[in-house]
Each structure stands twice: as C-alpha cells, then as structure tokens.
C-alpha positions as a Markdown table, in Angstrom:
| # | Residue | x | y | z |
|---|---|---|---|---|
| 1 | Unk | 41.9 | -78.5 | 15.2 |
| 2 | Unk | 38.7 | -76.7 | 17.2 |
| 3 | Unk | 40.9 | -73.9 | 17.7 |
| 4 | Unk | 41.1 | -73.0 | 13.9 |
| 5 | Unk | 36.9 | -73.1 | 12.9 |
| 6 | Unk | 36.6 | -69.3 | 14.6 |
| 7 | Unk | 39.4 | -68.6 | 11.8 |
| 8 | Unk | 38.0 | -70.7 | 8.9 |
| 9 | Unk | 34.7 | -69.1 | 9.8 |
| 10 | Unk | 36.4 | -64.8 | 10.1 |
| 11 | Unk | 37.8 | -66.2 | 6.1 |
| 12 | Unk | 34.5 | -67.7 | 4.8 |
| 13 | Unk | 33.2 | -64.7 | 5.9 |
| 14 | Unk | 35.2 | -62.4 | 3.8 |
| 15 | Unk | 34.9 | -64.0 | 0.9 |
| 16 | Unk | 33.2 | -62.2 | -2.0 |
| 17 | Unk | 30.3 | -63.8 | -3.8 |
| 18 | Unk | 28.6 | -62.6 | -7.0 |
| 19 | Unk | 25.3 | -60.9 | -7.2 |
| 20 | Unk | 22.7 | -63.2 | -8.6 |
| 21 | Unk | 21.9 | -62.6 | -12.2 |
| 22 | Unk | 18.3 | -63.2 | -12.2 |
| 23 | Unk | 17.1 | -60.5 | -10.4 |
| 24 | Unk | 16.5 | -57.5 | -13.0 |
| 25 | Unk | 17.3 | -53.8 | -12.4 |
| 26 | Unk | 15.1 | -51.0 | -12.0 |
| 27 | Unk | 14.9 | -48.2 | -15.2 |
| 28 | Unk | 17.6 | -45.5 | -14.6 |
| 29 | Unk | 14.8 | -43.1 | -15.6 |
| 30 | Unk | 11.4 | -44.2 | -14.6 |
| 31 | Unk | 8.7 | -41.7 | -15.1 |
| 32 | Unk | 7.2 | -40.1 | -12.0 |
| 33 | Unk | 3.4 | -38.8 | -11.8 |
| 34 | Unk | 3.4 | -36.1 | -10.2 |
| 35 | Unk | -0.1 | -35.5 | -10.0 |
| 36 | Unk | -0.6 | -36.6 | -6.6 |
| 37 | Unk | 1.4 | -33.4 | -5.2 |
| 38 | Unk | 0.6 | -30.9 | -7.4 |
| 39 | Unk | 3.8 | -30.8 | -8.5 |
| 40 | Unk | 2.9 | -31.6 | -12.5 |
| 41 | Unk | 4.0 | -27.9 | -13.6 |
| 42 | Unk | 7.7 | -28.0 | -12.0 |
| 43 | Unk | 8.2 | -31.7 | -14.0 |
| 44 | Unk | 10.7 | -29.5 | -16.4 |
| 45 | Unk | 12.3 | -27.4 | -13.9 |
| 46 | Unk | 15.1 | -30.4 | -13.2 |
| 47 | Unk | 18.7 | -28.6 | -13.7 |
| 48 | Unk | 17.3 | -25.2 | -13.0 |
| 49 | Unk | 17.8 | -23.2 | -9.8 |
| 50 | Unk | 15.8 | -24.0 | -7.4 |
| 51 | Unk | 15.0 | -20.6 | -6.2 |
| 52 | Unk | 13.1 | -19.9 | -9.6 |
| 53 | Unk | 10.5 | -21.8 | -8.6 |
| 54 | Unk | 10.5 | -22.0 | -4.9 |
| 55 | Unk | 7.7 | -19.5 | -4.3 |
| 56 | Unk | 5.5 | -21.0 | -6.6 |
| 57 | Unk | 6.1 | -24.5 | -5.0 |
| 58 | Unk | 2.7 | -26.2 | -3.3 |
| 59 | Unk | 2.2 | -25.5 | 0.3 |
| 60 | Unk | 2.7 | -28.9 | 1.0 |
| 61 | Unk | 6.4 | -29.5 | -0.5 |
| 62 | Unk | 9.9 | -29.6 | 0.9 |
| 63 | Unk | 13.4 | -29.1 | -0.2 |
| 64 | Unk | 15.7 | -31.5 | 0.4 |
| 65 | Unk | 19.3 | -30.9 | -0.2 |
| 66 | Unk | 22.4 | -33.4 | 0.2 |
| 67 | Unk | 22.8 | -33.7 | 3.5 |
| 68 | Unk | 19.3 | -32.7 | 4.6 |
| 69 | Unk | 18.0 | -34.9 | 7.6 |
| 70 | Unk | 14.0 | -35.6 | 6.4 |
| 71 | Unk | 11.5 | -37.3 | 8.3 |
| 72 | Unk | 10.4 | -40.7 | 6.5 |
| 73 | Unk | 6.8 | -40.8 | 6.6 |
| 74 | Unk | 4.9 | -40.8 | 3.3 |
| 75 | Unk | 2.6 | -38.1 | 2.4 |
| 76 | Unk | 1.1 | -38.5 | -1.1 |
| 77 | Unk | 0.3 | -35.3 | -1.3 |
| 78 | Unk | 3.7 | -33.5 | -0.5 |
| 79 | Unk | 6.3 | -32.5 | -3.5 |
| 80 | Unk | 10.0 | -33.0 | -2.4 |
| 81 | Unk | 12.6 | -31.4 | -4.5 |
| 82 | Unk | 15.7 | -32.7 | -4.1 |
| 83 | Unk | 18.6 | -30.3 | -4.8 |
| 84 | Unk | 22.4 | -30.7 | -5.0 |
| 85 | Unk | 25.1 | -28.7 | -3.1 |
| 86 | Unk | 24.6 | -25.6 | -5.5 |
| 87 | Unk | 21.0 | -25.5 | -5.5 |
| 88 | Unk | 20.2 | -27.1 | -8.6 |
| 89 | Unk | 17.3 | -29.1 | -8.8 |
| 90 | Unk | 18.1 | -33.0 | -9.4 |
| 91 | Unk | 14.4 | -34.4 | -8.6 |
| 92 | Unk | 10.8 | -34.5 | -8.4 |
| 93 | Unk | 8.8 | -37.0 | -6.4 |
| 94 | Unk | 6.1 | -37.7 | -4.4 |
| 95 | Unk | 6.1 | -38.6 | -0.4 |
C-alpha cells in the first residue's frame, strides 16, 4: 500500500484546478502617464514606425523589441518603446 502514495501524490499533482473567481482582472487598456519620462508627445505614435520618431526620442529612453534582453531596474525617468518584429511601435511606458 506505501508503495503507491509517491503515485497517488505524481496524480494529485496533475490535476487541474480552477482559477479562483474573486480575484478581479486588470483593464486591457489602462492609461499610462507618461509625464514622468518625457515621453507625453510620442503617446500617439503607437502603430507607427518607430524610426519616425526615434531621433526625437528623450535621451533617457530605450527600445525594446521582441526578443530584446533589458535590464530590470526601474528608472522613472526613462521612456521604453516597445516594438514588434517589424518595427512598429506596440507601447509606451515608464521604467
């Protein structure tokens, strides 16, 4: 009988469980100040290129794309632009 709890215990294990319910969800599309980071004028460059506006970006701002390794530290004052394969601009935030 001992010999079949480490396989009772791989199947409990496995099972799935439901997510709780009470626990509400975040807005799909929360608004972002972007005041912080200077970055207040490129709020309506989302789906444009971002080489239209990368020389006017702040000094302190980065562009992140995809598959972009970024340190996490978090600088109030720096504008990331986050960018999908083609270069399109997806986000603005702060960090």
């Amino acid at each position: 009988m001992r010999r079949f709890f480490p396989v009772l215990a791989l199947l409990a294990a496995c099972a799935e469980t439901p997510p709780p319910e009470d626990i509400p969800l975040p807005p799909e599309a929360a608004p972002v100040d972007l005041a912080f980071c200077l970055g207040d004028p490129f709020a309506d460059s989302v789906g444009q290129p971002v080489s239209a506006i990368q020389a006017a970006l702040p000094e302190r701002s980065r562009v992140l794309g995809p598959d972009d390794i970024a340190t996490q530290d978090y600088r109030i004052d720096r504008l990331n632009v986050f960018v999908d394969e083609a270069g399109i601009i997806q986000r603005l935030t702060c960090g």
